[in-house]
C-alpha positions as a Python dict, from the first residue, in 0.01 Angstrom:
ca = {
    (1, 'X'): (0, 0, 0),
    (2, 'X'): (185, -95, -358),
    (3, 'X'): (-95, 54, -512),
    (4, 'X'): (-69, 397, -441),
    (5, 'X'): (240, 411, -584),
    (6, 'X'): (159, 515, -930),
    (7, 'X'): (-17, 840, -704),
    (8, 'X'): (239, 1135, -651),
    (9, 'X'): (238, 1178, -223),
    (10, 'X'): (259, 1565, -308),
    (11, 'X'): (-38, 1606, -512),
    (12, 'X'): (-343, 1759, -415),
    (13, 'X'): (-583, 1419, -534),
    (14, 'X'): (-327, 1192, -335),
    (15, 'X'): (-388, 1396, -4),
    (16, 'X'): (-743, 1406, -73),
    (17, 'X'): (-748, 1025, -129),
    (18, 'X'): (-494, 952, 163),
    (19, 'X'): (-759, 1086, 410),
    (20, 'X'): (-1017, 935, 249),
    (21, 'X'): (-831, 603, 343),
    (22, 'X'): (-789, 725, 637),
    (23, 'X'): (-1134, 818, 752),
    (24, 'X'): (-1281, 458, 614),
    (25, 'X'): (-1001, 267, 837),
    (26, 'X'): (-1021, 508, 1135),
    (27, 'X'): (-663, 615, 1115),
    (28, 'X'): (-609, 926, 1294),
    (29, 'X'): (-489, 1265, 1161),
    (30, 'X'): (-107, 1250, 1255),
    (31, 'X'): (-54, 913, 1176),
    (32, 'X'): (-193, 979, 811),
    (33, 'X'): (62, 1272, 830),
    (34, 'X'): (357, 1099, 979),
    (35, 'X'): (295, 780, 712),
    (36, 'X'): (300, 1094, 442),
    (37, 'X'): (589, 1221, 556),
    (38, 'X'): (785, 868, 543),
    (39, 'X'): (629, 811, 223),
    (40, 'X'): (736, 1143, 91),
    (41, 'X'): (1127, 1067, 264),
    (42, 'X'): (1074, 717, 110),
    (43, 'X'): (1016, 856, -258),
    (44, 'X'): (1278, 1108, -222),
    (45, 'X'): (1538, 884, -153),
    (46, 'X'): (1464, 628, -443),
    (47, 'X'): (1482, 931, -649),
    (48, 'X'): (1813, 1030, -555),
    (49, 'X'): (1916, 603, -553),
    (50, 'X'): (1761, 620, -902),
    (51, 'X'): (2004, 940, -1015),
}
């Protein structure tokens, strides 16, 4: 999952990607949200590491 990191979690074309994923692996709504959620927590705290 390396490879989305270059995406922003928060944009709009990452979320629309994301379920894309998603759908072709048959992973269900709220784990897509719940893994976008710790990738979102994830980000913010290298952000604040990276400060």
């Amino acid at each position: 999952m390396k490879a989305l990191a270059p995406i922003q979690s928060g944009s709009k074309e990452a979320r629309v990607f994301l379920s894309q994923i998603c759908r072709h692996y048959g992973i269900s709504r709220q784990s897509h949200d719940q893994w976008i959620q710790a990738e979102d927590s994830r980000m913010l705290q290298e952000e604040i590491m990276l400060q």
